[in-house]
Structures are given as structure tokens and as C-alpha cells.
Biopython code that builds the backbone (N, CA, C, O; Angstrom):
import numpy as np
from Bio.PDB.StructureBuilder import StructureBuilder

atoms = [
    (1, "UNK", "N", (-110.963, 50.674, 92.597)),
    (1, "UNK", "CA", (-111.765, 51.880, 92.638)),
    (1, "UNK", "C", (-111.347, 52.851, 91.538)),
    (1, "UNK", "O", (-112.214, 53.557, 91.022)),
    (2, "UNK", "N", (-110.035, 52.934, 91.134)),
    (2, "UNK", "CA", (-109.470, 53.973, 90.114)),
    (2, "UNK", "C", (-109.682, 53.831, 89.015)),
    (2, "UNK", "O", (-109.799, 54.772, 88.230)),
    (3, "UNK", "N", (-109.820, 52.127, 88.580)),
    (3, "UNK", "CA", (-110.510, 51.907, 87.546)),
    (3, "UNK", "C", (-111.745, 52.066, 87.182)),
    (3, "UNK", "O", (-112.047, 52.596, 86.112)),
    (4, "UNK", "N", (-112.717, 51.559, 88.156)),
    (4, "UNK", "CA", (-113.918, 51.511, 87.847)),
    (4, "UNK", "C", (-114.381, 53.509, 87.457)),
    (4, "UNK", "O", (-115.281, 53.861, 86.694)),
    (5, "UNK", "N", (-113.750, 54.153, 87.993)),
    (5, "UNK", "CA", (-113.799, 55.624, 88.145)),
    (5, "UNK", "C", (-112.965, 56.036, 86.529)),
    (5, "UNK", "O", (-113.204, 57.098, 85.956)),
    (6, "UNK", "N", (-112.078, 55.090, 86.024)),
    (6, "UNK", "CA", (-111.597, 55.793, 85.107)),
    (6, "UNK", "C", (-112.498, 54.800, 83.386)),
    (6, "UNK", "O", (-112.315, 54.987, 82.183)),
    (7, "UNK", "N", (-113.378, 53.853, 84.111)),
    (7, "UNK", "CA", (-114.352, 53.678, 83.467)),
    (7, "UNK", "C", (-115.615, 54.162, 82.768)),
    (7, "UNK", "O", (-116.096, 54.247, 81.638)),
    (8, "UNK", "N", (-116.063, 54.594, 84.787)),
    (8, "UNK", "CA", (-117.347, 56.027, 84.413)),
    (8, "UNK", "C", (-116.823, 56.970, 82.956)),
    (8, "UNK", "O", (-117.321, 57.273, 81.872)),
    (9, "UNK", "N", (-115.857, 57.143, 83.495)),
    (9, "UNK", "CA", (-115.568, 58.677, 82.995)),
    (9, "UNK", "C", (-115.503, 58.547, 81.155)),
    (9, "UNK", "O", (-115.804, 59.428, 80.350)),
    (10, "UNK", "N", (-114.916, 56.890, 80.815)),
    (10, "UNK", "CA", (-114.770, 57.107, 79.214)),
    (10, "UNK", "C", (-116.023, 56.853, 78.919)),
    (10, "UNK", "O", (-116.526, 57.309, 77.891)),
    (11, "UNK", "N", (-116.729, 56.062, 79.810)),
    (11, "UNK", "CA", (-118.404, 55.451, 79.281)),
    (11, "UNK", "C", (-118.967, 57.154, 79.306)),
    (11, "UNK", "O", (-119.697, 57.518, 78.384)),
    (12, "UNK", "N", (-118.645, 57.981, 80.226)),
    (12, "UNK", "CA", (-119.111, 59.377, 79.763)),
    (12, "UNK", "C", (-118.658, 60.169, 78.461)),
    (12, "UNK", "O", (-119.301, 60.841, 77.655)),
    (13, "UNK", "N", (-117.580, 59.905, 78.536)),
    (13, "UNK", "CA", (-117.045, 60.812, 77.427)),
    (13, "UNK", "C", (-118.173, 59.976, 75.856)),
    (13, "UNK", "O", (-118.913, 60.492, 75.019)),
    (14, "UNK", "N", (-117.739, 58.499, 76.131)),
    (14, "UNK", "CA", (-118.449, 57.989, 74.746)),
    (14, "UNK", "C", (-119.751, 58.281, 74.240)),
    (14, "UNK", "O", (-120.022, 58.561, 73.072)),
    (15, "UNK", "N", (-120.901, 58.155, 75.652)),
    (15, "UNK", "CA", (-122.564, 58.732, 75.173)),
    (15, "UNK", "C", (-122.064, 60.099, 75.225)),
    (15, "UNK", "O", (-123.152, 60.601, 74.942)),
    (16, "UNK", "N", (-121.477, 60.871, 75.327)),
    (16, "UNK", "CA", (-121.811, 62.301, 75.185)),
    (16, "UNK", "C", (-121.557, 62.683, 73.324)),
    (16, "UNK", "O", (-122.300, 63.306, 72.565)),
    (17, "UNK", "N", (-120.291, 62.053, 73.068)),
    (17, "UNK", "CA", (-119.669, 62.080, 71.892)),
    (17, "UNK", "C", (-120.809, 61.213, 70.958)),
    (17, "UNK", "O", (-120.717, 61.487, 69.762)),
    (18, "UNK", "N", (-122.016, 60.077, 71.344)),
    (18, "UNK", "CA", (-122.954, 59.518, 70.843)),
    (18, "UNK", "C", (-124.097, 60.840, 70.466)),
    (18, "UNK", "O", (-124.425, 61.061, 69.301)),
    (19, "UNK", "N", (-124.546, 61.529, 71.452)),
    (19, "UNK", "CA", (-125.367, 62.226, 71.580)),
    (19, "UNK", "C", (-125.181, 63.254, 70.768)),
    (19, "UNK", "O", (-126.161, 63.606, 70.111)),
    (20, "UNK", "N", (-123.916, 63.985, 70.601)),
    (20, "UNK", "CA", (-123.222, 64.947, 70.005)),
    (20, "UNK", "C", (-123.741, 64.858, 67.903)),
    (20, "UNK", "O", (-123.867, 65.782, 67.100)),
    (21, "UNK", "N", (-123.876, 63.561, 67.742)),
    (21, "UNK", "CA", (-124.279, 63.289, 66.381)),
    (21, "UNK", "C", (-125.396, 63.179, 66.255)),
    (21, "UNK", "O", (-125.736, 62.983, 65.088)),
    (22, "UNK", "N", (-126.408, 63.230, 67.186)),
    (22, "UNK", "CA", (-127.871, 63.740, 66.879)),
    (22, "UNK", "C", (-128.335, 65.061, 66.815)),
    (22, "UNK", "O", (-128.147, 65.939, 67.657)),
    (23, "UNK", "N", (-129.066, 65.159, 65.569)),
    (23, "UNK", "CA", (-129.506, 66.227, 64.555)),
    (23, "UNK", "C", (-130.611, 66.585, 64.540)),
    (23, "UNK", "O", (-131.246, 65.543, 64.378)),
    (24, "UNK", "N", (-131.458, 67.578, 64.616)),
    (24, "UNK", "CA", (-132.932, 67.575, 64.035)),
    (24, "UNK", "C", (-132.147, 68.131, 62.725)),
    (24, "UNK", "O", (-131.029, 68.642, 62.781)),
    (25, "UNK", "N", (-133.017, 67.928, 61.364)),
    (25, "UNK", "CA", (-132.881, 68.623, 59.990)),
    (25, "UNK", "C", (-134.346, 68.742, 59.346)),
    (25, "UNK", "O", (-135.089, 67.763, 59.286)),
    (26, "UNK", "N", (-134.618, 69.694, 58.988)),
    (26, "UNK", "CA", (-136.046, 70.530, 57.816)),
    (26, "UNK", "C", (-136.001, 69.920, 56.786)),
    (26, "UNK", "O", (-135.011, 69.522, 56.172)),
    (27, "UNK", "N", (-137.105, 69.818, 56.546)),
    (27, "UNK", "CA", (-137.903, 69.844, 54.987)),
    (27, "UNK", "C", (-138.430, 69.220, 54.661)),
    (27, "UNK", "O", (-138.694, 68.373, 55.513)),
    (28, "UNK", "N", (-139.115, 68.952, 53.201)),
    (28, "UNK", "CA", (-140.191, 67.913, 53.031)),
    (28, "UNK", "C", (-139.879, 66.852, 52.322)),
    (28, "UNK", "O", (-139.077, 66.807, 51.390)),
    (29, "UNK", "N", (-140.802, 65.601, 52.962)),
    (29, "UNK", "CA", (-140.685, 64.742, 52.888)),
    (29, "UNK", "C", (-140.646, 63.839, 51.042)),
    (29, "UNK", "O", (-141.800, 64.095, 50.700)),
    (30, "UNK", "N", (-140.200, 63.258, 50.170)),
    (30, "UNK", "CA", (-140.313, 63.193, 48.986)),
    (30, "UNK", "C", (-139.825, 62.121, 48.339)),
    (30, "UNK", "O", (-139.162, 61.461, 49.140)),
    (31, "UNK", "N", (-139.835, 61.725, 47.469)),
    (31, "UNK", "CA", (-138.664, 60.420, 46.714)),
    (31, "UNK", "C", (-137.792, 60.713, 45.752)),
    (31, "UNK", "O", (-137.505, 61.752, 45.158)),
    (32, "UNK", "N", (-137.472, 59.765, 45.712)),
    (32, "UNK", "CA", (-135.739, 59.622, 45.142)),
    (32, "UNK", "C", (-136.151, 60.136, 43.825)),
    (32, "UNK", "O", (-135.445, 61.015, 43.332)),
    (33, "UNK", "N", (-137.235, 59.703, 43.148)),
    (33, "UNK", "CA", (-137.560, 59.987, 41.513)),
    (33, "UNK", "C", (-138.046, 61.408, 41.355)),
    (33, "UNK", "O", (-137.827, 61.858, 40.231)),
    (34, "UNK", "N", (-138.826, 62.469, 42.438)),
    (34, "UNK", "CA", (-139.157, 63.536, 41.903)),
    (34, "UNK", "C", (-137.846, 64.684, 42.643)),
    (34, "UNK", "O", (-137.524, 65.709, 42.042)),
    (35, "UNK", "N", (-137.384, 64.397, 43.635)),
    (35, "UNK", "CA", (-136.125, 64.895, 44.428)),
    (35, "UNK", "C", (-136.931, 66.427, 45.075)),
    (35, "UNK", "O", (-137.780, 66.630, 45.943)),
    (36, "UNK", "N", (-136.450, 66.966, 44.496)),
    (36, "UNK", "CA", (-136.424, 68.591, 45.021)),
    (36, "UNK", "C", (-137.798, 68.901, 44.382)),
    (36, "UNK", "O", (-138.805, 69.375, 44.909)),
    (37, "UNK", "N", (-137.625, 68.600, 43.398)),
    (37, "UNK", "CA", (-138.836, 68.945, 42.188)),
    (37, "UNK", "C", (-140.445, 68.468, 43.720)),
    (37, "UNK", "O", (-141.219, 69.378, 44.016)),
    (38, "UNK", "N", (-140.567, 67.406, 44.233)),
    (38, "UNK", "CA", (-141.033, 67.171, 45.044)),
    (38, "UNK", "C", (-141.505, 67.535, 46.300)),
    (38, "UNK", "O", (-142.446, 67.020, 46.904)),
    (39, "UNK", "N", (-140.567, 68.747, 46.769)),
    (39, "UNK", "CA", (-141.130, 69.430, 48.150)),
    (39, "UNK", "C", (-141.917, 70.133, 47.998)),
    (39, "UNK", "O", (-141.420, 71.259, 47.994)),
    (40, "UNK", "N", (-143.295, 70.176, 47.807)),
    (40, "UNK", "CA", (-144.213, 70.500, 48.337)),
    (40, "UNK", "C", (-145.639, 69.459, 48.782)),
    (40, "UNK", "O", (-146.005, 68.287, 48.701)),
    (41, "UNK", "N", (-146.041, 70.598, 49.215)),
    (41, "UNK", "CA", (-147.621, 69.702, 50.367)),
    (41, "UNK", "C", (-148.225, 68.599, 48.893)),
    (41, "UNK", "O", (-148.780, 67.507, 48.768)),
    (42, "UNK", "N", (-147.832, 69.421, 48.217)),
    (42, "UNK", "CA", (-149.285, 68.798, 46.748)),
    (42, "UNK", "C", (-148.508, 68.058, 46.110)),
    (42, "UNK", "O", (-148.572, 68.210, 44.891)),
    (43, "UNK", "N", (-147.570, 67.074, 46.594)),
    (43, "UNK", "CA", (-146.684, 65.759, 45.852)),
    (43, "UNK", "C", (-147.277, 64.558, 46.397)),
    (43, "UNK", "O", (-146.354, 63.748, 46.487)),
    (44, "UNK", "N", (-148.308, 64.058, 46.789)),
    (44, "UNK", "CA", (-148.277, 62.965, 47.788)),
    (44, "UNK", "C", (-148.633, 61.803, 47.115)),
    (44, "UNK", "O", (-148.234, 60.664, 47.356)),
    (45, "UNK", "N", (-149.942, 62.413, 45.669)),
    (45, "UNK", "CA", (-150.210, 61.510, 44.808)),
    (45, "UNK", "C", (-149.055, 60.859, 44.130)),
    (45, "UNK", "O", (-148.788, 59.660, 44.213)),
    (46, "UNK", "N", (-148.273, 61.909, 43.330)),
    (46, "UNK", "CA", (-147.018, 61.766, 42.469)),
    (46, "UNK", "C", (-146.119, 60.656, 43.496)),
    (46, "UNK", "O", (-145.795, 59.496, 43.240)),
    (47, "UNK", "N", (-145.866, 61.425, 44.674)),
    (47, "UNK", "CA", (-144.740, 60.605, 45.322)),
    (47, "UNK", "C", (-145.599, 59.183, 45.885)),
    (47, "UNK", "O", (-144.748, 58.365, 46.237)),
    (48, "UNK", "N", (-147.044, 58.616, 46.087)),
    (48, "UNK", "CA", (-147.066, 57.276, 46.099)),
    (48, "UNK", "C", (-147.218, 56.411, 45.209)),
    (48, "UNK", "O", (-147.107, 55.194, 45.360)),
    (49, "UNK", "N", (-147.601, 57.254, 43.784)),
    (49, "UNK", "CA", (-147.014, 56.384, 42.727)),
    (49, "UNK", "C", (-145.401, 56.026, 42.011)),
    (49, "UNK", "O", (-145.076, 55.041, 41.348)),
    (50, "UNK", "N", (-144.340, 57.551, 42.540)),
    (50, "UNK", "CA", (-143.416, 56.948, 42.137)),
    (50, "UNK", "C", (-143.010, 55.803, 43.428)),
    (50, "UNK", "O", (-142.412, 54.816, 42.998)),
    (51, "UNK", "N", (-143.218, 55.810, 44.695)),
    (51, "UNK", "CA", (-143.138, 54.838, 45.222)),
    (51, "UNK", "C", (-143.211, 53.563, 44.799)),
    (51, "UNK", "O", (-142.224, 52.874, 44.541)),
    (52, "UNK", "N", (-144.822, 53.065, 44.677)),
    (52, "UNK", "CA", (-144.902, 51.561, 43.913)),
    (52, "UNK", "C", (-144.245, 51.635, 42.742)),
    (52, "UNK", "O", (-144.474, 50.637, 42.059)),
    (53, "UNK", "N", (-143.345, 52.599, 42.104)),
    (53, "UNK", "CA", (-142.412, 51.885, 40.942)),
    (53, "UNK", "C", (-141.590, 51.829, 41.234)),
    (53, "UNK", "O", (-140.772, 51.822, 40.315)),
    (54, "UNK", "N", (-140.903, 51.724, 42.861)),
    (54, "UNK", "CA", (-139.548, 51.542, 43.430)),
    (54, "UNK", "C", (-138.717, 52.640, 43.668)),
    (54, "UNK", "O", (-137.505, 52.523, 43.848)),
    (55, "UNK", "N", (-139.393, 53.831, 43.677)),
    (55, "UNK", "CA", (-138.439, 55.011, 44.151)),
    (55, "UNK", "C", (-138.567, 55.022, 45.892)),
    (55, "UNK", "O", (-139.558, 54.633, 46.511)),
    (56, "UNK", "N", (-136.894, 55.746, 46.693)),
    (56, "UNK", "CA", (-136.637, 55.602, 47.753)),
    (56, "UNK", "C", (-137.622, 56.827, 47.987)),
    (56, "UNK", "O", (-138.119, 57.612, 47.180)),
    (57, "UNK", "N", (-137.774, 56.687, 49.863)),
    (57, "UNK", "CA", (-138.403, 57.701, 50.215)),
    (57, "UNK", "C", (-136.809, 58.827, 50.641)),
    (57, "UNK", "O", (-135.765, 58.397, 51.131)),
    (58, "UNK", "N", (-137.091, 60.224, 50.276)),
    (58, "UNK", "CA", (-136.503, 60.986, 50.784)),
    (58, "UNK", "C", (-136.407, 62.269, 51.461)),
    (58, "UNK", "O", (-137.503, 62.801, 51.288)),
    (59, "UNK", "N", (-135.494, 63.218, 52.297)),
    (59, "UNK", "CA", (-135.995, 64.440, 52.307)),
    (59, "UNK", "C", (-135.110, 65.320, 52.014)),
    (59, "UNK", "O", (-133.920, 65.230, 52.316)),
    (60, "UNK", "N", (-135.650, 66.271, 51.381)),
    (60, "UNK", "CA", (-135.366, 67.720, 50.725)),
    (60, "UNK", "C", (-135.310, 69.065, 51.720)),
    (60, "UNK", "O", (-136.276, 69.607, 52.258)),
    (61, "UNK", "N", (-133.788, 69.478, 51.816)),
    (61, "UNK", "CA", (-133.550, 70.011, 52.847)),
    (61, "UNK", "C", (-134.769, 70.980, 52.693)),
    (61, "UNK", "O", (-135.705, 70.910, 51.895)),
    (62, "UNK", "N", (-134.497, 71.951, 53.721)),
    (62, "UNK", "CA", (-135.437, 73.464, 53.672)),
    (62, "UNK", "C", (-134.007, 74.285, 53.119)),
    (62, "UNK", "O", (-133.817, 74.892, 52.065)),
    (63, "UNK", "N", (-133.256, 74.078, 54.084)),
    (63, "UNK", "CA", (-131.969, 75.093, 53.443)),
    (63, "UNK", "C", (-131.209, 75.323, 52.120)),
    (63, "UNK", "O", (-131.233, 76.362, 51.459)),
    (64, "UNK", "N", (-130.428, 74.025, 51.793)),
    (64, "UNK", "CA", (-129.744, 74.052, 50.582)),
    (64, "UNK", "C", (-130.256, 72.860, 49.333)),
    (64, "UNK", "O", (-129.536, 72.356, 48.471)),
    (65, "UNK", "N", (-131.923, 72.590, 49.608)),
    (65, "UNK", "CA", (-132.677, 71.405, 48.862)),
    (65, "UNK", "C", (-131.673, 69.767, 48.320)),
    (65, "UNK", "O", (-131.748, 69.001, 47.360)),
    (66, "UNK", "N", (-130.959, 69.843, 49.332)),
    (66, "UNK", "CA", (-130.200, 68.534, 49.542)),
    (66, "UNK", "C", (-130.885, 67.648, 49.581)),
    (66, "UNK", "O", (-131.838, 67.865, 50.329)),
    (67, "UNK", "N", (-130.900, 66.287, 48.937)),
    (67, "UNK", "CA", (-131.701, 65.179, 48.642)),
    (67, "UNK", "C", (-130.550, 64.034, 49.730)),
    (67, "UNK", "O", (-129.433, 63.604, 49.441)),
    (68, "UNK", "N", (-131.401, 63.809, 51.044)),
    (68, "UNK", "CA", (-131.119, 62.920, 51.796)),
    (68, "UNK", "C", (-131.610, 61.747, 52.099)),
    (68, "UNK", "O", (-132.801, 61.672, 52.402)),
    (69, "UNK", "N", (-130.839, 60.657, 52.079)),
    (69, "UNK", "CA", (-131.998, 59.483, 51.840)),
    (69, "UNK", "C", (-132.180, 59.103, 53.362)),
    (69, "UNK", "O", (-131.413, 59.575, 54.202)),
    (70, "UNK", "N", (-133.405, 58.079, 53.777)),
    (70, "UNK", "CA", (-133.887, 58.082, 54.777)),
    (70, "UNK", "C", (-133.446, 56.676, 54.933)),
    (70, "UNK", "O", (-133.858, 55.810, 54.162)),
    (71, "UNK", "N", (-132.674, 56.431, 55.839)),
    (71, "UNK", "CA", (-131.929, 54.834, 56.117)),
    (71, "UNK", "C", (-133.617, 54.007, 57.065)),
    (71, "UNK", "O", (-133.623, 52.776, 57.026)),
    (72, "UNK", "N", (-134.572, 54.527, 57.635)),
    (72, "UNK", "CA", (-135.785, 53.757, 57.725)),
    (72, "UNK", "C", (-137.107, 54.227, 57.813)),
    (72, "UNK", "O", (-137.931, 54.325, 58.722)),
    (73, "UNK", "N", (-137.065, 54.608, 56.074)),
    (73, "UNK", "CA", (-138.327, 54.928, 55.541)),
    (73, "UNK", "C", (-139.845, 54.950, 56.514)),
    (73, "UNK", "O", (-140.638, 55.881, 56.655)),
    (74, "UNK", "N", (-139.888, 53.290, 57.205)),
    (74, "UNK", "CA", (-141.175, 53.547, 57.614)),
    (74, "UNK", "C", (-141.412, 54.496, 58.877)),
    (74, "UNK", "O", (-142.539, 54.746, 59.304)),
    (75, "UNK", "N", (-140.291, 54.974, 59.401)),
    (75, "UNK", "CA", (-140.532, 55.871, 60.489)),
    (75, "UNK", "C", (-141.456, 57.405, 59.927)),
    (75, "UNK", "O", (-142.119, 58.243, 60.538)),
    (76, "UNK", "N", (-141.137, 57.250, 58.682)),
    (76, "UNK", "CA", (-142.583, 58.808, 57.895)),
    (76, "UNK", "C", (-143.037, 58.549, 57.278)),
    (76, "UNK", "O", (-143.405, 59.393, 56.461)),
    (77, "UNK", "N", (-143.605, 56.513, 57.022)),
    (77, "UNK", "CA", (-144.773, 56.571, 56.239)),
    (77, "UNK", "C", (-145.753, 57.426, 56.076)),
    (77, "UNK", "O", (-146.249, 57.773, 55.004)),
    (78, "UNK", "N", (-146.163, 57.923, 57.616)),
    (78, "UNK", "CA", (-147.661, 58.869, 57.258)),
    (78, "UNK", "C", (-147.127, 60.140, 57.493)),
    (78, "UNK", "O", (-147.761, 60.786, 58.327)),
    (79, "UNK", "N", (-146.071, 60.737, 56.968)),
    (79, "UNK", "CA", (-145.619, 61.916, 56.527)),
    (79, "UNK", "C", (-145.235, 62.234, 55.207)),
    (79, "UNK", "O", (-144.394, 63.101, 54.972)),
    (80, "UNK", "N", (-146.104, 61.237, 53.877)),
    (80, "UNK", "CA", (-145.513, 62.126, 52.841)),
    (80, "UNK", "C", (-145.735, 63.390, 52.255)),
    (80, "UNK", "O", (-146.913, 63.745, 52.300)),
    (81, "UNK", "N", (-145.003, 64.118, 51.755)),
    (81, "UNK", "CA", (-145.166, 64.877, 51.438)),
    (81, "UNK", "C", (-145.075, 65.793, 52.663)),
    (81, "UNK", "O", (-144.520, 64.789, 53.108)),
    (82, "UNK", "N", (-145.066, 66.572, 53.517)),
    (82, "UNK", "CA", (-145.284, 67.097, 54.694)),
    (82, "UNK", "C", (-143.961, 67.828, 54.789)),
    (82, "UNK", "O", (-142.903, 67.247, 54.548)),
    (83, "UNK", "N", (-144.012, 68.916, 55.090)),
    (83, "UNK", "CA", (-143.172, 69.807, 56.013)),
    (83, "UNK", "C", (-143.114, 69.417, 57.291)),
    (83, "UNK", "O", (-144.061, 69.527, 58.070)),
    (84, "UNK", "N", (-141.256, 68.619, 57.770)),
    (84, "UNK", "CA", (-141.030, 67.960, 58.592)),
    (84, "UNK", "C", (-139.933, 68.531, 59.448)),
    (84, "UNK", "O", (-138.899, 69.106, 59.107)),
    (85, "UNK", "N", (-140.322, 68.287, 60.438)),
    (85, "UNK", "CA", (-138.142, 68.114, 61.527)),
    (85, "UNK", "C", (-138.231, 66.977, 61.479)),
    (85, "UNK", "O", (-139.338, 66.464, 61.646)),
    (86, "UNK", "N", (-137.123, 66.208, 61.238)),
    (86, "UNK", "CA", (-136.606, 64.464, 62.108)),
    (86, "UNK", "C", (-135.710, 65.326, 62.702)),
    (86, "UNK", "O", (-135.189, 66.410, 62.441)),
    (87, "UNK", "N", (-135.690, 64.251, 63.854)),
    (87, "UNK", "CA", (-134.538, 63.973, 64.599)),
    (87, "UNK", "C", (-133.917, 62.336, 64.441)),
    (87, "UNK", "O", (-134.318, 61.182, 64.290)),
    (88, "UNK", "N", (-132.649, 63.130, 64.591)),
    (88, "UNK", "CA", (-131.929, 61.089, 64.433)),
    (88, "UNK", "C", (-130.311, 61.541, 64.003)),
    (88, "UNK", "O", (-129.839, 62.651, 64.250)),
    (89, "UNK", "N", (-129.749, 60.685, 63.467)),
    (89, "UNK", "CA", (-128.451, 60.630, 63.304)),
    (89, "UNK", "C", (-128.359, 59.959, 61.632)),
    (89, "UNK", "O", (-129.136, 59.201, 61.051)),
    (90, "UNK", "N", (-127.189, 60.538, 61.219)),
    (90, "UNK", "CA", (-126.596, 59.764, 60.059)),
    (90, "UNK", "C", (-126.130, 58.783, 60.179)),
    (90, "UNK", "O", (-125.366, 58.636, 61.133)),
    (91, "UNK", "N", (-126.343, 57.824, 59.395)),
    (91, "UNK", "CA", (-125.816, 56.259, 59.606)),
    (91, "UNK", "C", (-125.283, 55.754, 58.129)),
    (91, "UNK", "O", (-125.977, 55.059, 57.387)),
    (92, "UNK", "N", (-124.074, 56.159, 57.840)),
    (92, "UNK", "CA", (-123.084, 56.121, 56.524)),
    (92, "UNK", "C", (-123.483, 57.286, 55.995)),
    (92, "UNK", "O", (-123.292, 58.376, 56.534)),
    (93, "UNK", "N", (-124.352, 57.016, 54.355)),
    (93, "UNK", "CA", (-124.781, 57.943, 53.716)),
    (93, "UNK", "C", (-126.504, 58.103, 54.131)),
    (93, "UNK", "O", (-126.858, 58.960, 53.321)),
    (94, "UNK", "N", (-127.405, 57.836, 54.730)),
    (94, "UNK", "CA", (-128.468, 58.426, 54.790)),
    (94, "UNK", "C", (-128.840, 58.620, 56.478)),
    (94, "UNK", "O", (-128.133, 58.157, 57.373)),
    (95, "UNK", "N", (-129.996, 59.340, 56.679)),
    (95, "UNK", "CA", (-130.087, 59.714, 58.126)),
    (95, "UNK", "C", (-131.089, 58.581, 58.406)),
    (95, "UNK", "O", (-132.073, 58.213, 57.764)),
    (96, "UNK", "N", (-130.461, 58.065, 59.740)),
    (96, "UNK", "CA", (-131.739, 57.316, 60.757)),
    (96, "UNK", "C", (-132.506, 58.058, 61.273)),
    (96, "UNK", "O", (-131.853, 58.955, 61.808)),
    (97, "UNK", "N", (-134.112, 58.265, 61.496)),
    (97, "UNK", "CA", (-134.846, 58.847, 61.575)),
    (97, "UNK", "C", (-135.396, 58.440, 63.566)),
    (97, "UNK", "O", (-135.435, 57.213, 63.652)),
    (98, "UNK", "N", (-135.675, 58.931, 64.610)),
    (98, "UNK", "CA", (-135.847, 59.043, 65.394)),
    (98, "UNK", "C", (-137.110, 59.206, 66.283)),
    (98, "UNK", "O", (-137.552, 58.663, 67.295)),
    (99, "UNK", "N", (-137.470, 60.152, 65.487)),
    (99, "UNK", "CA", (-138.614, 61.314, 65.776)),
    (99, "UNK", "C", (-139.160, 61.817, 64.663)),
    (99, "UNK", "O", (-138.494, 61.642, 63.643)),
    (100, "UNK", "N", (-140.423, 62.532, 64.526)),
    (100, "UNK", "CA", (-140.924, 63.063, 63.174)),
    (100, "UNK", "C", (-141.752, 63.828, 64.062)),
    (100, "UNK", "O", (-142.444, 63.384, 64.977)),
    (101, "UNK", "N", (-141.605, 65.097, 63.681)),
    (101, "UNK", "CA", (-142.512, 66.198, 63.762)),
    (101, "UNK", "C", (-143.070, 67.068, 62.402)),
    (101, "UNK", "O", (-142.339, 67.635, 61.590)),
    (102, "UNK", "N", (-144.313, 67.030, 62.378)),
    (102, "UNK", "CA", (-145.017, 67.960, 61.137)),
    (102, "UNK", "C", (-144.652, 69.470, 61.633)),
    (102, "UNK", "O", (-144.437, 69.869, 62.778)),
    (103, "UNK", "N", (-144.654, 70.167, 60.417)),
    (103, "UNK", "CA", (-144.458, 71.731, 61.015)),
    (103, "UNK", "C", (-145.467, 72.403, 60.032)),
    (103, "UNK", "O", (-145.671, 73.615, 60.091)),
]
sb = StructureBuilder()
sb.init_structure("model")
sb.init_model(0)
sb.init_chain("A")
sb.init_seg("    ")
for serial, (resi, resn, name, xyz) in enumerate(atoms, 1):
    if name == "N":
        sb.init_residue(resn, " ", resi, " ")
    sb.init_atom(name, np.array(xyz, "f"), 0.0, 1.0, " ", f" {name:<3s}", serial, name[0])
structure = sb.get_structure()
């Protein structure tokens, strides 16, 4: 019984400490080739042609225009360009995407 009880308790501590690294973060949606230069509504042409020449999809904070790469792009295919929240977590260097809300 003391175990199984001192089980609960780390399997609690661990999803809480899981949960603890999920983020919503701002801004618009863009690629790797136009970066910052890219956040606004009126990039969508620009950013699906630098697309088909192999640029990543990314997003551009709202706050400090930080160029974050998106570890699975197709979760905002039909958000380019767009003033966004994700929610999700960082996974190494780019964020896993969760959720997508337009703003």
C-alpha cells in the first residue's frame, strides 16, 4: 500500500512538472527566409512561395520578434501569415504546436 501511494504521488509530481512546460506564445505566423521582415497579414503570397523553395515555416514573436521554428509545421498550414497564440511545448530547439488560435 505505501508503495503504490508513494507511486501516485511521483506519477503526480511528474504530469504536473509535464504540464508546467506548456506555453501559449504570440505572433505571426512566417518562414525561415523572410523572418521578422514577414509578420504581417500581407506575407502569405511571399511566404508560399518562399515555402516551395524550401524555407521552414516559422513564428515571429509579438514581444521580442524572435524567430521560432515550428517542430510540426502542418499543425498552421491554414494559418499563414495570421496573427496567432499556439499552445504546445518546446521540444529541443523549436516549439511543438498543440493548438492554434487566430487573434
Amino acid at each position: 500500500m505505501r508503495k503504490a501511494l508513494q507511486l501516485c504521488a511521483a506519477l503526480l509530481v511528474t504530469v504536473s512538472l509535464l504540464s508546467a512546460a506548456d506555453q501559449t506564445i504570440y505572433g505571426y505566423i512566417s518562414c525561415s527566409a523572410c523572418g521578422a521582415k514577414g509578420a504581417t497579414d500581407s506575407h502569405g503570397d511571399c511566404m508560399e512561395k518562399c515555402l516551395a523553395k524550401g524555407a521552414d515555416v516559422v513564428l515571429v514573436t509579438d514581444d521580442t520578434k524572435q524567430v521560432v521554428h515550428i517542430d510540426n509545421p502542418d499543425a498552421v498550414t491554414a494559418h499563414h501569415a495570421h496573427r496567432v497564440a499556439l499552445f504546445g511545448y518546446f521540444k529541443n530547439d523549436a516549439f511543438h504546436v498543440i493548438s492554434v488560435r487566430i487573434l
